[in-house]
Residue, then its C-alpha position, 0 to 999 in steps of 0.5 A: x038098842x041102849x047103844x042107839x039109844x046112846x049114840x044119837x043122844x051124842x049126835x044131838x048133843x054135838x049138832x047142838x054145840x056146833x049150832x051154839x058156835x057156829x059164829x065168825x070169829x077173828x084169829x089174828x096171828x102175829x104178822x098179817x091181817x086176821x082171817x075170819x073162821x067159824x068158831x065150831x071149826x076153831x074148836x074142831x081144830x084145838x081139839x084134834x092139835x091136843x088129841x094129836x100132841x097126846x096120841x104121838x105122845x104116848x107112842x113116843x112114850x110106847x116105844x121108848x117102854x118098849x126099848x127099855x125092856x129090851x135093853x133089861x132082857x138083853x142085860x140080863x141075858x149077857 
């Protein structure tokens, strides 16, 4: 029940800030005209470039652990 209780307050509190910002914006690039978007997607999408930059991040960094300690293992094996 909390969790319900937890995950619609989440729920509303997110319908919220999308309402707050849900105004056009301009996003102007270097070269070209601006194109007009709605800023809760502006956000959105922030957002999801930063979680994606630290998701391939820490797998990149995984991976290169991972490698490490099988060098390590096959060092000391021979």
């Amino acid at each position: 029940m909390l969790q319900l209780v937890v995950a619609v307050i989440v729920f509303v509190a997110i319908l919220l800030f999308g309402m707050a910002n849900s105004h056009d914006v301009e996003l102007r690039y270097i070269v070209g005209e601006p194109i007009r978007i709605r800023m809760i997607f502006l956000l959105f999408s922030v957002f999801l470039a930063g979680w994606a930059t630290a998701y391939f991040y820490q797998l990149i960094a995984q991976v290169t652990r991972r490698e490490r300690r099988i060098r390590s293992a096959r060092d000391r094996e021979g």
